[in-house]
ROLOPA-816567 format. One record per residue: residue in three letters; x, y, z of N, C-alpha, C, O in turn. Coordinates in steps of 0.001 Angstrom, whole numbers, plus 524288, in hexadecimal, padded with zeros to 5 digits. Example, Ala and Ser with C-alpha at 12.3 -4.5 7.8 and 13.67 -1.06 7.14 Angstrom:
BEGIN
ALA833867E9C681E788300C7EE6C81E78833907F31C81E788379C7F30982111SER832327F73681BA8835667FBDC81BE4832648001E81EBE834618047281F67
end
This chain:
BEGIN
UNK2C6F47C1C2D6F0B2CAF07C3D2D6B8C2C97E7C95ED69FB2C4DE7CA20D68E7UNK2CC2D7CC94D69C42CBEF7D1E1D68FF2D0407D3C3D65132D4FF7D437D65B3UNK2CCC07D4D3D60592CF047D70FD5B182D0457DD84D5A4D2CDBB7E181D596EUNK2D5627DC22D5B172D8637E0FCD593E2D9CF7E470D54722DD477E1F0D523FUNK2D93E7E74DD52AC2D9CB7EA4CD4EE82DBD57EEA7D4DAF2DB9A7F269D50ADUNK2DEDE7EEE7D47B32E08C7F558D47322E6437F41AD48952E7DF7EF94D485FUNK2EA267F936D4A622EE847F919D4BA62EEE87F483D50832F1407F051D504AUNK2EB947F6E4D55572EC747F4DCD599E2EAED7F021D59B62EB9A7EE4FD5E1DUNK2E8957EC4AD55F42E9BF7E5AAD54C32EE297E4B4D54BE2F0717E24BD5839UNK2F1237E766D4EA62F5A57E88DD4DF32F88C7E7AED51582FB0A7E391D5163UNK2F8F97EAE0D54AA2FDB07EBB7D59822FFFC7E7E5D5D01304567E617D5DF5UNK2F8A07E71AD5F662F7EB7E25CD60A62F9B27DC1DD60132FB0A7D8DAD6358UNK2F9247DBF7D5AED2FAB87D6CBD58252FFF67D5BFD5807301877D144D58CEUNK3033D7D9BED570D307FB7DB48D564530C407DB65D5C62310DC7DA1AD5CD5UNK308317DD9BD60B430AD37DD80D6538309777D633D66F530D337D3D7D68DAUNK305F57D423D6674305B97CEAED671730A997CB54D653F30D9C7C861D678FUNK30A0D7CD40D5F6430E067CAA5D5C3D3147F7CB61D6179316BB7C7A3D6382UNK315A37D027D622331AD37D0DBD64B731B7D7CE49D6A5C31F597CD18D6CF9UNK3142E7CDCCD6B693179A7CCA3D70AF315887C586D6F6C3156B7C2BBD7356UNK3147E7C3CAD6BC43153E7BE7FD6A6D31C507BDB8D6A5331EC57BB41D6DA4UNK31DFC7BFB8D66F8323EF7C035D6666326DB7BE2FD6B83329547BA3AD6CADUNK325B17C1D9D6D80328797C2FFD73A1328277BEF6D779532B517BE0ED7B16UNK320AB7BAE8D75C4321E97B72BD7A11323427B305D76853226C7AEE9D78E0UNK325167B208D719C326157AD98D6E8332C297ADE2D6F8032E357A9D5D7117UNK32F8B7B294D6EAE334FD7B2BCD7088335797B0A7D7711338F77AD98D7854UNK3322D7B25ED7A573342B7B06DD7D63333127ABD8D7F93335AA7AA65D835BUNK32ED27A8A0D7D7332E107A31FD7B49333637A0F6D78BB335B079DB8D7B70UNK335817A22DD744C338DA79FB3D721233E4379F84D7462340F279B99D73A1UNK340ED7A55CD78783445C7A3F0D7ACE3431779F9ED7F9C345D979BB0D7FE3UNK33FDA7A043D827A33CF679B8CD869633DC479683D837134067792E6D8533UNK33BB37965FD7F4933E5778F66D7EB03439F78EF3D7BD63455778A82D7B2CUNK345CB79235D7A7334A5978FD8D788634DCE78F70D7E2F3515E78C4CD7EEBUNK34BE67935DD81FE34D707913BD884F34DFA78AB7D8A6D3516D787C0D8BF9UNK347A878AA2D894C3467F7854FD8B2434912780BCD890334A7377CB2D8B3AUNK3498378262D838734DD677F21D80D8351F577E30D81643540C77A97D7EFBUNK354A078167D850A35C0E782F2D857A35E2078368D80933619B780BBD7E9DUNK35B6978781D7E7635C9B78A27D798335D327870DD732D35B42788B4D6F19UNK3606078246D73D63619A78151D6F8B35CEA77BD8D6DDE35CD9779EED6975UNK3597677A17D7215356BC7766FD6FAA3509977969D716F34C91776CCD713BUNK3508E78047D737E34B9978258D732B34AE1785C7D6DD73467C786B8D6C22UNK34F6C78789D6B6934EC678AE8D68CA34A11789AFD634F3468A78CB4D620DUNK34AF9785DFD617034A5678419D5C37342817838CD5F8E33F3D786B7D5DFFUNK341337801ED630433B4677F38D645C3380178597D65EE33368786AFD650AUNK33BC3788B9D683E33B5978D8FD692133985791CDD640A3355779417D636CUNK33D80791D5D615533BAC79429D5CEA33772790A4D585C335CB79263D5432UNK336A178C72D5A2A332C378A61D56D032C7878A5FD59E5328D578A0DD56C4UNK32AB478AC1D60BA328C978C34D6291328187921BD61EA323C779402D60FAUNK32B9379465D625332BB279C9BD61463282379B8CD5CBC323B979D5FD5D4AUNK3297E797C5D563932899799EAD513A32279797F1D534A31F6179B82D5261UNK31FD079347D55D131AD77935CD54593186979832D58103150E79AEAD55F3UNK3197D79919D5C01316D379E9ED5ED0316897A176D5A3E312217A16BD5851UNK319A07A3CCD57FE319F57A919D536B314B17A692D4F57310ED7A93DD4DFCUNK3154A7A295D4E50312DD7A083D4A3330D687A0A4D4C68309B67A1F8D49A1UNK30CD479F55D512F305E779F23D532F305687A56CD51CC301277A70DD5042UNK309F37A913D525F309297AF4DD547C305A07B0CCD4EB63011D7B25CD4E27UNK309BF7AF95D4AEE307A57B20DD44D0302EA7AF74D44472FF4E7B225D4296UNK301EF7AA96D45592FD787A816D44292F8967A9BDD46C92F4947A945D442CUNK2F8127AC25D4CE92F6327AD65D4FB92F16E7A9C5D52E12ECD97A9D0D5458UNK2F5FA7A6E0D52B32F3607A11FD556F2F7E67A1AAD5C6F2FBF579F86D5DDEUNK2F4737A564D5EBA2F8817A3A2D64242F46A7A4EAD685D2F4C37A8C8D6B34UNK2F0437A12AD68962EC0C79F5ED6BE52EE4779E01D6FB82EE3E7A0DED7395UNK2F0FA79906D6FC02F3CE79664D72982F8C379AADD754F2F9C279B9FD79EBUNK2FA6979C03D71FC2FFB77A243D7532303E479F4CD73BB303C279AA7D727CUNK308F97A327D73FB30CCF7A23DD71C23112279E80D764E3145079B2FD74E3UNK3106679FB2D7A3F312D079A57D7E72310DE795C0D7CA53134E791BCD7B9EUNK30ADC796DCD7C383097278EFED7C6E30E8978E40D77E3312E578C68D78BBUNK30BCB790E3D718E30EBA78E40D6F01314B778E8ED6CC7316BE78D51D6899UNK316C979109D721031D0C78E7DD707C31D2378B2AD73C531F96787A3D719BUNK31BE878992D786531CE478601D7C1031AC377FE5D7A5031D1777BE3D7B94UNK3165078005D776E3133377C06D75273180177AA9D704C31A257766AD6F94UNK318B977EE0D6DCF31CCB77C9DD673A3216377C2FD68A8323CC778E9D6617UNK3253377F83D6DDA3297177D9FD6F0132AB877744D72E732EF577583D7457UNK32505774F8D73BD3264876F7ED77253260576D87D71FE32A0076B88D702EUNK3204776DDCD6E3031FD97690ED6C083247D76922D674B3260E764D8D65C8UNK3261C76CA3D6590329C576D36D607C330A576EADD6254333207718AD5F5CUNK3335376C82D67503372876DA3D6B2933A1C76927D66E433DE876A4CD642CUNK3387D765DCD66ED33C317621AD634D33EB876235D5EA23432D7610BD5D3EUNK3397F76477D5BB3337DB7641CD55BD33BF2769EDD550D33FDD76A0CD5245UNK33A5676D89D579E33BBE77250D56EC341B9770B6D57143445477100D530BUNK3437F76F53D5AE13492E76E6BD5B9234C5A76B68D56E63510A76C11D560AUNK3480976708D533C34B2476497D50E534A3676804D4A5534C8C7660ED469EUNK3473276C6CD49723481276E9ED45F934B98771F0D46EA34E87772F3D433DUNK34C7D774B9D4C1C35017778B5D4CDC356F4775A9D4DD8359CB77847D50B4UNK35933770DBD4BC235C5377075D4E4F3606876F72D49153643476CA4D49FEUNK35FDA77173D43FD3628477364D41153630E777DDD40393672477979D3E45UNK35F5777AD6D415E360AC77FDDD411F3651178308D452E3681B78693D4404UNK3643A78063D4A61367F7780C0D4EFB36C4A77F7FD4BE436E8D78397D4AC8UNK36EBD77B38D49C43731677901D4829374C077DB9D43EA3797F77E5BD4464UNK372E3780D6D406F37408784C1D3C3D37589789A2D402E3798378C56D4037UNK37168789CED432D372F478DD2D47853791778D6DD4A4437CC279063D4B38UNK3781E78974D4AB43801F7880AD4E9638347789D5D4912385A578E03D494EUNK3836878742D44C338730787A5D41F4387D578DC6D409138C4B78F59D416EUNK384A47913ED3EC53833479589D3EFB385BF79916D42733887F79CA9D40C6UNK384F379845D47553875E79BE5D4B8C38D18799C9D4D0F38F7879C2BD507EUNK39048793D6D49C6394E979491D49CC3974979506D464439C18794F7D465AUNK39355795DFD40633969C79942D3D863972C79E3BD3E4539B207A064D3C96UNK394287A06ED405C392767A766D4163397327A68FD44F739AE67A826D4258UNK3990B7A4D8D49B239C3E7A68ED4D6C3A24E7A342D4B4D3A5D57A262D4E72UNK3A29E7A1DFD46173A90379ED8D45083A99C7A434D40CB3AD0F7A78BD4118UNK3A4DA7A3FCD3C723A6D37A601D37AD3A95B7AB27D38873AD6E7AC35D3634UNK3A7437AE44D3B973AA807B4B9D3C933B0CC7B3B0D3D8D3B4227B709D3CA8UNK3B1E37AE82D3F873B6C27B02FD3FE13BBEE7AEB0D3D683C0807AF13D3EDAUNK3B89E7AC14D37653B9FC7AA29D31383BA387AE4AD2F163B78A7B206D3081UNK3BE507AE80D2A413C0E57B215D275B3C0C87AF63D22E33C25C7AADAD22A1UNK3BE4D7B2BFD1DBD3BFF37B1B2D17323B95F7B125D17053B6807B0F7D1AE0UNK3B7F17B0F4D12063B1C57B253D0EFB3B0E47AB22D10553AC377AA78D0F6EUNK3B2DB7A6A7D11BD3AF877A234D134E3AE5C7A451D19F53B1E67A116D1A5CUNK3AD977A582D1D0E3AC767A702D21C83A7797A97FD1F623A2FC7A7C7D1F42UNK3A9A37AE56D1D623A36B7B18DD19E53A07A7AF0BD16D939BFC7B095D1611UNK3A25E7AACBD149339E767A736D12B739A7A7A35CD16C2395AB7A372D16D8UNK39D607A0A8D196539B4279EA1D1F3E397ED7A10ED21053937579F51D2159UNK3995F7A604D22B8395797A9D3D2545390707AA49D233C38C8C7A950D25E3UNK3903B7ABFFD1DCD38C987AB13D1A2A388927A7D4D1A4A383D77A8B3D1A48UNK38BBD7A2B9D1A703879E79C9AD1AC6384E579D37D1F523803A79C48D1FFCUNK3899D79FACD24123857579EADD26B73818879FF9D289937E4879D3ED2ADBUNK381857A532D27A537CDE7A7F7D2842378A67A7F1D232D3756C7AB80D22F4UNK378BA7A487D1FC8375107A270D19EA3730979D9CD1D8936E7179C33D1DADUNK3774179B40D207F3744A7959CD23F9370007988FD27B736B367984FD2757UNK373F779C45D2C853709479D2BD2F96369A979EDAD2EDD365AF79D8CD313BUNK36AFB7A2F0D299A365C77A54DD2817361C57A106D271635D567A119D28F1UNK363B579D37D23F33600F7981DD225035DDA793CED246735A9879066D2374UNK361F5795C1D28CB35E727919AD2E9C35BC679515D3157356FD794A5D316CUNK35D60797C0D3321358DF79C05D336C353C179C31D31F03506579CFAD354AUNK352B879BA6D2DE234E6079BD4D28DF34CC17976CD29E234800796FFD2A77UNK34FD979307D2A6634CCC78CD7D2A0134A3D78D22D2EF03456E78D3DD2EEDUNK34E4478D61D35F534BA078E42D398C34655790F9D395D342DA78DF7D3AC4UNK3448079617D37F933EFA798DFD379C33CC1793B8D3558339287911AD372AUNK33F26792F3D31B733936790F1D2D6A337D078B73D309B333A978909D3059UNK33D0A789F2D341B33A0B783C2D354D3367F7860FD397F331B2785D6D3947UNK3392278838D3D393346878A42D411132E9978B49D3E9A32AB778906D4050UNK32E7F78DB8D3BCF3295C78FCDD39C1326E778A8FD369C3221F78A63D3719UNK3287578784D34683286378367D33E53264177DB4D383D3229077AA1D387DUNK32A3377E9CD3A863285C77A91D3F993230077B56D415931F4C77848D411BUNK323557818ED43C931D10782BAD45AF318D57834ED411531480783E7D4314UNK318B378351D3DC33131F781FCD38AB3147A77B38D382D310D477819D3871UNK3182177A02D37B2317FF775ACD36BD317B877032D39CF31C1376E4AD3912UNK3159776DA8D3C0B316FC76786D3ED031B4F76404D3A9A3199B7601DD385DUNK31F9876558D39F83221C76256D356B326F376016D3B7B327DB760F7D401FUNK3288975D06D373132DC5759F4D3C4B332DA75D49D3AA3332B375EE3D361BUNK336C775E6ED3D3333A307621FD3D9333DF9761E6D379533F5776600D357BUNK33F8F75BC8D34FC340F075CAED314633DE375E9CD2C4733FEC760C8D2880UNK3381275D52D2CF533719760CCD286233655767BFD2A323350A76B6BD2760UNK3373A767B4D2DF2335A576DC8D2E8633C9A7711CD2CEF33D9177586D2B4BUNK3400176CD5D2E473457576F20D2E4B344AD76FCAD271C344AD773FCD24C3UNK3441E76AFAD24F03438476CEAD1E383422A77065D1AB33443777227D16B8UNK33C7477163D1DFB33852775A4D1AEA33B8E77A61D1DEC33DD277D86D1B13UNK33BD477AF1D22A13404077F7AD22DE344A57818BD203A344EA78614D1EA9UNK348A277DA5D1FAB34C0277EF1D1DCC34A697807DD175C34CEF7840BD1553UNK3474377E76D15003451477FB7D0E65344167840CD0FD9348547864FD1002UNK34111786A6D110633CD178B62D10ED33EB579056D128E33B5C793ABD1375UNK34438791BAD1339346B579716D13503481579786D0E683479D79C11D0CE5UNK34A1B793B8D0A3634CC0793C3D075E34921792DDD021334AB1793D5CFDA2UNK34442790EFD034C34178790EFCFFC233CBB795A8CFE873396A795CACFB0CUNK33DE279977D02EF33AAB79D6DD05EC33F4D7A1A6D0626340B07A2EED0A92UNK3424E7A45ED011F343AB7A8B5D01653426B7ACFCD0467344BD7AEF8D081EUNK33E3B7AE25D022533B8A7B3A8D048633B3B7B3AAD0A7233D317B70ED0D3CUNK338B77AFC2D0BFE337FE7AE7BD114133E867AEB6D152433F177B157D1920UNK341CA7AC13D133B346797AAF1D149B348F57B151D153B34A8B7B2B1D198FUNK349247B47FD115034CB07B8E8D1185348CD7BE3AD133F34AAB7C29ED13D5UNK344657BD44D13C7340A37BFC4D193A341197BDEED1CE8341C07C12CD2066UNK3411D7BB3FD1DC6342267B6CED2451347417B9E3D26C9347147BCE4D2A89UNK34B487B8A2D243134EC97B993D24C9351C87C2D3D245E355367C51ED26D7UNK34EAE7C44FD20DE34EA07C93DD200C34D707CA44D25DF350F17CB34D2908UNK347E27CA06D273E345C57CB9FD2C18349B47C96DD317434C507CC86D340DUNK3499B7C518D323D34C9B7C38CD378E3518E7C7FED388C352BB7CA61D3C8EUNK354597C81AD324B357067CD2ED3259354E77D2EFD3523356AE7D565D38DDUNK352D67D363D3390350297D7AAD34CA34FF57D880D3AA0351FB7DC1BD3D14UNK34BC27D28DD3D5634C927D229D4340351CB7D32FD460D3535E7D64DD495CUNK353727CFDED43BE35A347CE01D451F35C7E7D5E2D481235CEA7D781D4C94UNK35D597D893D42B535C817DE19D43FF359DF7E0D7D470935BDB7E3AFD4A5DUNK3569D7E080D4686350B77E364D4AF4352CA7E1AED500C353EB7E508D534EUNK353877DBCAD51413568F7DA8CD5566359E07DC65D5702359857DD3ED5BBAUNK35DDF7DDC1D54E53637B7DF65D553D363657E560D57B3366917E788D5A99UNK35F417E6F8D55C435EE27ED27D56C835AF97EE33D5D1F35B3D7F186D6095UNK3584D7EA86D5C6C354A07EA22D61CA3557D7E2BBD6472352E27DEB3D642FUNK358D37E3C5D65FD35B5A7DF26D6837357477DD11D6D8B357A87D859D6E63UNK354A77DF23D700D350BD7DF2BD74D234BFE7DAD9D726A349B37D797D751BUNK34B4B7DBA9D6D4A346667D9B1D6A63346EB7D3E0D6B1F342F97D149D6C0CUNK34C7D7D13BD6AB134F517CD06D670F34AD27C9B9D6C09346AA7C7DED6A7DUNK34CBC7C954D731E34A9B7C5EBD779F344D97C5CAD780D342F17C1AAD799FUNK341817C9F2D76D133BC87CB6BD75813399C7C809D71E43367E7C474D72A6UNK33BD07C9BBD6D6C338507C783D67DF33AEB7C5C8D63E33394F7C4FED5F6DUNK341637C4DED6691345C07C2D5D60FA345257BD88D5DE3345F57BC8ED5940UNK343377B9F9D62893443A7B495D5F8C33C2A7B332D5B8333B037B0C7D5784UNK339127B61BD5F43334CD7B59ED5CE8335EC7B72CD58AD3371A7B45BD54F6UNK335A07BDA3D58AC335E17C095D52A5337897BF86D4EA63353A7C172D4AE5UNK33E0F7BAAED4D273403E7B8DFD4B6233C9B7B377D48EC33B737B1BCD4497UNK33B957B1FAD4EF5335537AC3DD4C47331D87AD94D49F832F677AA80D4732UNK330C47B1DDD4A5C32A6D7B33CD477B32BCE7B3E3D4254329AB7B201D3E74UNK331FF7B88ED42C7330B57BA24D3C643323A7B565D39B132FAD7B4F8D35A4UNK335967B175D3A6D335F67AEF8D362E331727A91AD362D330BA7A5E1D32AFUNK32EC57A98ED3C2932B1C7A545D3B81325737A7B3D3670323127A507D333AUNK325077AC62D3761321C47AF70D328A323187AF2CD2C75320037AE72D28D7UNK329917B01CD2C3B329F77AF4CD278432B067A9B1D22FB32B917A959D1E37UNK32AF07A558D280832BC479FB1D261B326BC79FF0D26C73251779F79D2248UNK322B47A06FD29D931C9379DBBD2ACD31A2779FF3D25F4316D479D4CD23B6UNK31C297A6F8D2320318087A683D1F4031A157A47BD196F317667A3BBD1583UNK31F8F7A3D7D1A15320EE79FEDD14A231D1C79A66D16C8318A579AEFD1512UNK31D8D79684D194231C1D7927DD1A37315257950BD186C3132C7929FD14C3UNK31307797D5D19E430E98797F7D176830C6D7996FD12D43082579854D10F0UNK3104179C57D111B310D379B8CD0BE5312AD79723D0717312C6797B2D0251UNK313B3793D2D09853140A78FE1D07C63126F78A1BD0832312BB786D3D04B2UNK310247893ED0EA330B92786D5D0F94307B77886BD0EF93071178CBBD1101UNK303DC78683D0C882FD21785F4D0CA22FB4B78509D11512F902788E9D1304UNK2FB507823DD13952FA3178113D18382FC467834DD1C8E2F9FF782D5D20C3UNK3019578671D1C1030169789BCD216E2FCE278CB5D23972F95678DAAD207DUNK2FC6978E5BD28822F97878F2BD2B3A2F880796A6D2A302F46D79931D2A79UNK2FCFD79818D29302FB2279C72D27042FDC079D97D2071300C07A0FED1ED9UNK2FB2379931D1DC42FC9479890D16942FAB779D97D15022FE087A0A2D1352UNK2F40D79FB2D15522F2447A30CD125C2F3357AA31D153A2F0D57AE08D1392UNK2F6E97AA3DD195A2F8267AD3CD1C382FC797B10AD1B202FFF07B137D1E73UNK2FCD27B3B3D179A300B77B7E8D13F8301847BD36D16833032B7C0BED13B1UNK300B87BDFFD1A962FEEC7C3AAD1CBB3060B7C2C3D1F06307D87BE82D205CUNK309B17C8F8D1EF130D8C7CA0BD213930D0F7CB59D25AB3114F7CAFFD27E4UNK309E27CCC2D284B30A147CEB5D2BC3308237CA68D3197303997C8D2D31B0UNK30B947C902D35A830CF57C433D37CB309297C529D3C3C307D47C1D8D3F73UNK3078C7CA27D3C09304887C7DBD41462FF597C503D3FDA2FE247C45AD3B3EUNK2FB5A7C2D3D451E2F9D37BF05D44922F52F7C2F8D430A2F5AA7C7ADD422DUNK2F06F7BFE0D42E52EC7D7C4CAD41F52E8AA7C36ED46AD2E5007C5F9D487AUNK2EAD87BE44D482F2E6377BDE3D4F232E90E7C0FBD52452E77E7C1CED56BFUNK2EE447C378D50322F1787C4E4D55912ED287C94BD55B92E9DE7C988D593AUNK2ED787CCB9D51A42EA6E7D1FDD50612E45D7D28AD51EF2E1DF7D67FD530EUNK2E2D17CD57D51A42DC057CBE5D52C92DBFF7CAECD5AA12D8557C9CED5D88UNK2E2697CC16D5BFC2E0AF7C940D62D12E1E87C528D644D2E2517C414D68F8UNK2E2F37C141D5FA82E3837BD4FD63382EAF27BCC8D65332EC5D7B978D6862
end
């Protein structure tokens, strides 16, 4: 192992970090493939969230293939049966988005409203169960519970979560090339970061409880490994 230092650790750590990104996105489109989309997506992004999660932790001895391929066989089920309300909010969602535009009078604008207060909040629950699932061995209904509580009981967290994806959402929009590279990771990380450090802030026993530092990279990334 060979310890790096100064800027060029820095750089280092940082160029690891991106091109982690790059093979976790294209990990996560690969299985929602294998899935035929609608029964890969949900094991996919819950495989993507533990890669990210070994990344910050800087536990990726093993490498980031073994462990999506290892968490997308053994958690293909589990994953599917937490992700298969959120799918269902998702449908209703994209046929209110494609009926309501073409409603007239302030209940249409009210509709609209809800539904994007729904969409945002499944949203929020989705991150948190993912991030959830992978710290946790829990069975899918308690992970769907403690999810759904913890946007709503987790202000701060919730309207940062959500501030930032904004932010992406934009950055995207403007550099559209980025989205096939590093879109669906970048989207997993930031909000698997900002549910993993509420959850440790509020578990004792999480794995990184006494771990307060903002700054996400790992510090083995920076040490080499």
């Amino acid at each position: 192992m060979i310890a790096e230092y100064g800027w060029t650790g820095r750089v280092m750590a940082w160029l690891r970090i991106v091109a982690g990104l790059i093979v976790v996105n294209l990990l996560f489109v690969a299985g929602v493939i294998v899935g035929l989309v609608v029964l890969g997506l949900a094991p996919a992004a819950l495989a993507a969230t533990a890669c990210l999660t070994h990344m910050r932790d800087g536990e990726l001895e093993t490498g980031l293939v073994r462990v999506f391929v290892r968490t997308y066989r053994a958690e293909f089920w589990r994953a599917n049966l937490i992700g298969l309300p959120f799918g269902a909010v998702a449908v209703l969602v994209a046929l209110d988005t494609a009926v309501l535009p073409g409603l007239a009078g302030p209940v249409a604008a009210a509709l609209a409203g809800f539904t994007w207060v729904v969409g945002a909040a499944a949203l929020l629950a989705f991150a948190s169960a993912l991030t959830v699932a992978v710290r946790y061995d829990e069975k899918p209904v308690a992970v769907l519970r403690y999810a759904a509580v913890l946007p709503f009981t987790s202000p701060v967290m919730s309207l940062a979560l959500l501030g930032t994806l904004a932010v992406i959402g934009v950055a995207f929009g403007l550099l559209p090339m980025l989205v096939p590279l590093v879109g669906f990771a970048v989207v997993l990380f930031v909000a698997g970061w900002f549910v993993d450090h509420r959850l440790a802030a509020l578990d004792p026993d999480h794995p990184r409880a006494g771990d307060r530092r903002a700054d996400p990279v790992p510090a083995s990334a920076a040490s080499g490994h």
